[in-house]
N, C-alpha and C positions, 0 to 999 in steps of 0.2 A: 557553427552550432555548438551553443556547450554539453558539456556533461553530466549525466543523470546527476543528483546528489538528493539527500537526504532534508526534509522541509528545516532542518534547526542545522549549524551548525555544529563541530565538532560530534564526539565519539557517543552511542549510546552506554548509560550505564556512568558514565563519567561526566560530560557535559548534559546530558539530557536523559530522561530516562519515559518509557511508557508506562502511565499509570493507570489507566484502563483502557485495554483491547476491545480493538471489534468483535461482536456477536452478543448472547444473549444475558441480559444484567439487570439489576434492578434499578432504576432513572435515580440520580443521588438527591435529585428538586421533588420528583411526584411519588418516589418510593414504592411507584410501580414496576409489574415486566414488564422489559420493553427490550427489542434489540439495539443496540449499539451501533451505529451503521457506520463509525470511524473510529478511530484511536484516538487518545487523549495522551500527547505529551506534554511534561513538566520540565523546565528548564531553571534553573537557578538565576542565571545571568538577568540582569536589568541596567539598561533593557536588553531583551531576546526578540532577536527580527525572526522573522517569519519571511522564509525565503521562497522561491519556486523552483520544484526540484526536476524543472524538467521546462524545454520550450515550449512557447501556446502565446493564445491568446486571450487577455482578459473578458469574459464575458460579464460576469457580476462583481461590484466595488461599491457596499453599503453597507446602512445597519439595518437588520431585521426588523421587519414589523410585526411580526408574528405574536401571538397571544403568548405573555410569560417572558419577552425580549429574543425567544429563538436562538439566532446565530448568533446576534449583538451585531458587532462591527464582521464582517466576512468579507472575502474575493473567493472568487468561481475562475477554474483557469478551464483553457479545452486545448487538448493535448492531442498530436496524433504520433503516436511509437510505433514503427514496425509495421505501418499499415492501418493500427486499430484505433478507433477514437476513443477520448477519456475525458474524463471533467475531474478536475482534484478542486477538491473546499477546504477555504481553512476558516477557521472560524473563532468568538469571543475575542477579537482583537482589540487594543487600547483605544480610546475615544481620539479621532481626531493622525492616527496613525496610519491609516493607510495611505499608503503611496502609490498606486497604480490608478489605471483608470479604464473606466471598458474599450474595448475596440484597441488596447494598447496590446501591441505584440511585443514579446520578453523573454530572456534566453534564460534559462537555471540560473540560480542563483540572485536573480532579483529581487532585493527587499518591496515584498508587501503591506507588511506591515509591525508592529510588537505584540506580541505576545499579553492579553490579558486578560480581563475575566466579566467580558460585558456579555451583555445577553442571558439565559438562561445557565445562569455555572457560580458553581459553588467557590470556586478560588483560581485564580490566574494558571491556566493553562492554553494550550491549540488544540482543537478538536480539528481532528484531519478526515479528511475523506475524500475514497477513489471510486469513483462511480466507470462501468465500461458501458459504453453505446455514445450516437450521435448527441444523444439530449437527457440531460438531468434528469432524473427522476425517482426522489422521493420512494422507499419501502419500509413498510412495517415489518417485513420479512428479513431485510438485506438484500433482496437480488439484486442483480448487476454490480453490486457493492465487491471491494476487495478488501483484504489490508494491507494500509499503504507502505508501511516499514519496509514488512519482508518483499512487497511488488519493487519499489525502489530498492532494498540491497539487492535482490536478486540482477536487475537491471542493472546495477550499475559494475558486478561482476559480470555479467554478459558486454559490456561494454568493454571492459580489462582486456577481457579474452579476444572480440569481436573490434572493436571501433567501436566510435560512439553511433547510437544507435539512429536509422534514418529517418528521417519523417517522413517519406515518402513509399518507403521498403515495403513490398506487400510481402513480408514472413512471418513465424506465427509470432505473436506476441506474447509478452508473459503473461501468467498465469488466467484464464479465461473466467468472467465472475464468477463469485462461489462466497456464499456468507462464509465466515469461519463462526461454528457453535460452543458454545459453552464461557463460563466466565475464568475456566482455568487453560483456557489454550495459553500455554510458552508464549514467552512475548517474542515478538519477532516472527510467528509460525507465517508458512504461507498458505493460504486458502488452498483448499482443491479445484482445479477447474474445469471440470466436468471432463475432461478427456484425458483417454486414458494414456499413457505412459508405456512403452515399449521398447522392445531393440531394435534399430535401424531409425528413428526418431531422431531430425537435427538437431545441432544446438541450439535449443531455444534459453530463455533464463529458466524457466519452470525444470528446466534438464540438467543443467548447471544447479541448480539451486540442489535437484535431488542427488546429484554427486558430490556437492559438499557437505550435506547433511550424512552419506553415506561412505566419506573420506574417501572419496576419489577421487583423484586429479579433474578439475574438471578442465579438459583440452583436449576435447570434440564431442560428437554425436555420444547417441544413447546407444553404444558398442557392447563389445561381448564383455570386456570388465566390469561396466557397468551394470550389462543383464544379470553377472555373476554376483555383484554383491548385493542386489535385489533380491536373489535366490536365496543367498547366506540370509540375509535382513529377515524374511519372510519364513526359514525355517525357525530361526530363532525366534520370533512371536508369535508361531504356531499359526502363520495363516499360511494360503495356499503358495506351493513358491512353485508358482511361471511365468516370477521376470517380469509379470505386467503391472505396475505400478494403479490400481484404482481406488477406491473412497478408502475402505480398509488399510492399506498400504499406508498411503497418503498421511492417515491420520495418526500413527502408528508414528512413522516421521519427526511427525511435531509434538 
């Protein structure tokens, strides 16, 4: 089994960079609102494959029919981490570029396809997206929707710490869906998952993630140094400090 990684190669910021985050934005084609239901990264390199950052199996490998070109060229993968099912999309791929095929099973790191700009899009990018549950589906809201950056770095420092992560493991998974709002969330930020955050809480990534956001070692559970620097974190932004990580915390975070 390989190991989580990241849909582009190499370092964000350096090889690649995110040029518009999931959540609420104005469509750059209809100049409408609308939410954003994945992230949009830009890569320099040409060509730029478009990898899978995580095992599954192919379900979708086409181009969109959709009114206005849609996805363009896209693959649908279905993942299962830690127990929890996932579908990651990437999408506006180069004509003629993908390489996978449905029903094909594929370990990280498999070239999908290049990087380009068909379908509904203004200029050669990947529009990524992480959906949680059994089956796809589509929100004008974002539900079930993540973001996929900070879900994969988290994950793949959960694996550092952990071993690579099982597909079979019933533990909790990272981060549970949760739109991330606004068009100024930190790039990189991770979603809130709807549950709350505590002390005595194992290592999950979602725990890891808020110990490195809060320079703490992250190597183990949600302990008493980490309840303590949740207390410090929470006195300092004037919200309530009892250690329990929820929406307010959370967002304070990123």
């Amino acid at each position: 089994m390989a190991k989580a990684q990241q849909a582009i190669d190499g370092k964000q910021g350096k090889d690649w960079k995110i040029t518009s985050i999931m959540g609420n934005r104005i469509h750059p084609v209809t100049k409408a609102p609308k939410h954003h239901n994945g992230t949009d990264i830009w890569a320099p390199a040409e060509p730029c494959w478009i990898e899978a950052p995580f095992d599954g199996v192919v379900t979708e490998a086409k181009k969109s029919t959709a009114a206005g070109g849609g996805f363009g060229n896209y693959v649908m993968i279905h993942h299962k981490i830690n127990g929890e099912q996932y579908t990651t999309l990437f999408a506006h791929m180069q004509d003629d570029s993908i390489k996978v095929k449905v029903g094909q099973k594929i370990e990280a790191g498999t070239p999908l396809g290049k990087m380009g700009t068909t379908g509904m899009s203004t200029g050669k990018h990947l529009h990524w997206e992480l959906h949680k549950g059994k089956k796809y589906e589509w929100s004008a809201t974002g539900l079930n929707f993540i973001e996929p950056v900070a879900f994969f770095d988290a994950l793949i420092k959960y694996e550092a710490i952990n071993g690579t992560a099982k597909d079979q493991t019933p533990v909790d998974a990272p981060p549970s869906p949760a739109p991330v709002h606004g068009k100024t969330t930190k790039s990189g930020a991770m979603a809130y998952g709807g549950k709350l955050l505590k002390q005595g809480e194992p290592q999950t990534p979602d725990v890891v993630y808020l110990q490195d956001k809060l320079g703490v070692s992250p190597n183990g559970p949600f302990g008493p140094k980490t309840h303590a620097a949740v207390v410090a974190f929470q006195k300092k932004h004037k919200l309530t400090a009892d250690g329990i990580v929820g929406p307010k915390t959370w967002s304070k975070l990123n």
